[in-house]
C-alpha beads as a LAMMPS data file, in Angstrom:
LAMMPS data file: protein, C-alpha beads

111 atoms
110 bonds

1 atom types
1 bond types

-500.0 500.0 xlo xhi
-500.0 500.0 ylo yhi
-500.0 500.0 zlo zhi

Masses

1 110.0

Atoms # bond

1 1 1 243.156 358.478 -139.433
2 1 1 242.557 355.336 -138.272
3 1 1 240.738 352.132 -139.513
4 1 1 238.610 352.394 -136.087
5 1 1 237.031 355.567 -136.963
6 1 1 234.989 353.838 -139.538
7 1 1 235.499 349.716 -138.935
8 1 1 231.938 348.756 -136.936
9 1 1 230.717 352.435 -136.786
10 1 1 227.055 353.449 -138.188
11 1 1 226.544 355.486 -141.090
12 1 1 223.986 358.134 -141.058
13 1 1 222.266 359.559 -144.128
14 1 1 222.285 363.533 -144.267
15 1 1 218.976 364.486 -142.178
16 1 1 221.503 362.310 -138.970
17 1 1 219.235 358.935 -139.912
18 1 1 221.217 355.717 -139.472
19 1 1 221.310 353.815 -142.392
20 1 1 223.455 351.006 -142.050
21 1 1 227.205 350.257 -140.283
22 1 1 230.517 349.348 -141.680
23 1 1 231.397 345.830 -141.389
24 1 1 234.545 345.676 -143.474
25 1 1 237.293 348.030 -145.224
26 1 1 238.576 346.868 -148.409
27 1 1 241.946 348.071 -149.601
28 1 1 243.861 347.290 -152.592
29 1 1 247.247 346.054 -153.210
30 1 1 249.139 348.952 -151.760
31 1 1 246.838 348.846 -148.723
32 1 1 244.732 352.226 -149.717
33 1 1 241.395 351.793 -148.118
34 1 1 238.966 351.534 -151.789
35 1 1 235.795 350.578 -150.079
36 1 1 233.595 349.936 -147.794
37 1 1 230.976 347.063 -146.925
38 1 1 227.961 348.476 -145.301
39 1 1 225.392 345.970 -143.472
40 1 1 222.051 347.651 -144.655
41 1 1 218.409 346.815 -143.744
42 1 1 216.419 343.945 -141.792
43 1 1 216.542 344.234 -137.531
44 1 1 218.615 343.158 -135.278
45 1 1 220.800 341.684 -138.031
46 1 1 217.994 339.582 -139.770
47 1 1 217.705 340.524 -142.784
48 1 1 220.426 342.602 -143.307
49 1 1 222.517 342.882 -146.718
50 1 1 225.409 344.020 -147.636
51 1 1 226.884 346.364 -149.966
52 1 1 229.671 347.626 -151.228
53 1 1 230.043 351.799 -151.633
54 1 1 233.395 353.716 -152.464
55 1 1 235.838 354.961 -149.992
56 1 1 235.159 358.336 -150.944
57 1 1 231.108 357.932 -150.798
58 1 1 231.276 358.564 -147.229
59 1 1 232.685 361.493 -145.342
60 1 1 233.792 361.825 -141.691
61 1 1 231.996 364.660 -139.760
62 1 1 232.408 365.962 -136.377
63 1 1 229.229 366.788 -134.427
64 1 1 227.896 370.026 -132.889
65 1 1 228.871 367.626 -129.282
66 1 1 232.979 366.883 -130.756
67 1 1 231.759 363.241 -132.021
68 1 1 232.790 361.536 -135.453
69 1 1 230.377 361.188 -137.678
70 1 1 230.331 358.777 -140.799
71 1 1 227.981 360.582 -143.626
72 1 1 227.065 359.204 -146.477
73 1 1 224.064 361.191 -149.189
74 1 1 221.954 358.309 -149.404
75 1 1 219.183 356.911 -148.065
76 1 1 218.545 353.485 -146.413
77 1 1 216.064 352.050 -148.874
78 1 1 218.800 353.523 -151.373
79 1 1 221.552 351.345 -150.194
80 1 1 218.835 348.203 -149.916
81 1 1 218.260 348.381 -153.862
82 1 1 222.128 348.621 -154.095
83 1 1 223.519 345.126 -155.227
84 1 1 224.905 343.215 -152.915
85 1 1 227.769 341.321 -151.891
86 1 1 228.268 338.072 -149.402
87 1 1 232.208 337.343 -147.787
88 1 1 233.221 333.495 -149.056
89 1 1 235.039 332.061 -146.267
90 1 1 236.959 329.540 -148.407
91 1 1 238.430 332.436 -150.478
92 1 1 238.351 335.289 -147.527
93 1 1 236.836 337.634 -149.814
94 1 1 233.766 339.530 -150.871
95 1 1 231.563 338.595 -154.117
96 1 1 228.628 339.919 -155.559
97 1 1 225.661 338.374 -154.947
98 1 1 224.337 336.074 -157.464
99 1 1 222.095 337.876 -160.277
100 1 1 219.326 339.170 -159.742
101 1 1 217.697 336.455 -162.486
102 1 1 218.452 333.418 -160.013
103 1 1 216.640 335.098 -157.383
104 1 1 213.581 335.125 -158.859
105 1 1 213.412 338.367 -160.633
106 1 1 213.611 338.612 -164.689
107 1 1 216.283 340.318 -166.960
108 1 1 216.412 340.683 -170.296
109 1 1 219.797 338.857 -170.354
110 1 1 218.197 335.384 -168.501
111 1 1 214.172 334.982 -169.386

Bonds

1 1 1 2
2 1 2 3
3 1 3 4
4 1 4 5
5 1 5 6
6 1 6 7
7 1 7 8
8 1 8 9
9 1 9 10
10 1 10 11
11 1 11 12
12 1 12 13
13 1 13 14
14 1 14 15
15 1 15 16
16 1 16 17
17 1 17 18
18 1 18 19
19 1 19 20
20 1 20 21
21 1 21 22
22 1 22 23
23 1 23 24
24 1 24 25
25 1 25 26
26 1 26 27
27 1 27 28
28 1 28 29
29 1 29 30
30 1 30 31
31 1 31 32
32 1 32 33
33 1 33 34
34 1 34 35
35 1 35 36
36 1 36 37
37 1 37 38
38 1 38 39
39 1 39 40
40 1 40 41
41 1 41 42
42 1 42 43
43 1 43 44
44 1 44 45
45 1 45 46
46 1 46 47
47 1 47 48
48 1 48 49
49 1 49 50
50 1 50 51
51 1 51 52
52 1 52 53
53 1 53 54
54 1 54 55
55 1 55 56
56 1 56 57
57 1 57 58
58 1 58 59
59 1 59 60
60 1 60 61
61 1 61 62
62 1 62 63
63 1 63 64
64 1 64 65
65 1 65 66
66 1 66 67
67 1 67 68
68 1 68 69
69 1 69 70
70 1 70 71
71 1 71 72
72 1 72 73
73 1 73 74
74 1 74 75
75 1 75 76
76 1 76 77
77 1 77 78
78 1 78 79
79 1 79 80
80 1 80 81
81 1 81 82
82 1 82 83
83 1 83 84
84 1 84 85
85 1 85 86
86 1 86 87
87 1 87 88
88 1 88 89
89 1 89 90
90 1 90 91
91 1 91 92
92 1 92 93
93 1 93 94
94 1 94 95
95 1 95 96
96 1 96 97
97 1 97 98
98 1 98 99
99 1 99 100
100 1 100 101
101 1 101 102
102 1 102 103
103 1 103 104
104 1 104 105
105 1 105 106
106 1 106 107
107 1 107 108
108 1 108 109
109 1 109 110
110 1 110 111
C-alpha cells in the first residue's frame, strides 16, 4: 500500500456517510504507520477538529464501482466528542488539545 491511499482521502462511516478526511499519518520510530489524524466537523473547514484514531480503526474497502474506500465504525458526531489534537509548528508535531477544564467545561480534577 501506499501512504496516498489514505493521506487527504475522506473517511466514511458504515451506512457510506462521510465523516471526516485524513490530514496526517503518524508513524513511529521504525516508520510503521500508528495513526491517523482525521479533520472532523464544522464546513468548509471552519470549524473543523481534529483527532487522532488508530491505524487499525479504519479499514480500506473497495466499492461495488472498483474504488478505495476508507471505513471507519463510527459516526461523525462520534469522532466530534473524540478529544482532540492541534499540530505545533515550532515542534512539528501533534498535541492534545488543552483540557477540557480550560475550555470552559468542569472536571472533577480542576473545579
Amino acid at each position: 500500500m501506499t501512504v496516498t491511499e489514505w493521506y487527504k482521502q475522506n473517511v466514511y462511516d458504515p451506512q457510506n456517510n462521510k465523516i471526516g478526511e485524513i490530514i496526517d499519518v503518524l508513524m513511529d520510530k521504525d516508520g510503521k504507520a500508528t495513526a491517523l489524524i482525521i479533520g472532523v466537523g464544522g464546513l468548509l473547514g471552519a470549524g473543523e477538529r481534529d483527532i487522532a484514531v488508530p491505524f487499525h480503526a479504519i479499514e480500506l474497502k473497495t466499492t461495488k464501482d472498483n474504488k478505495k474506500h476508507l471505513v471507519m465504525n463510527a459516526t461523525k458526531d462520534h469522532l466530534k466528542n473524540a478529544k482532540g489534537f492541534k499540530y505545533d509548528r515550532n515542534a512539528m508535531n501533534w498535541i492534545p488539545e488543552e483540557s477540557a477544564g480550560t475550555v470552559g467545561r468542569a472536571t472533577p480534577n480542576n473545579r
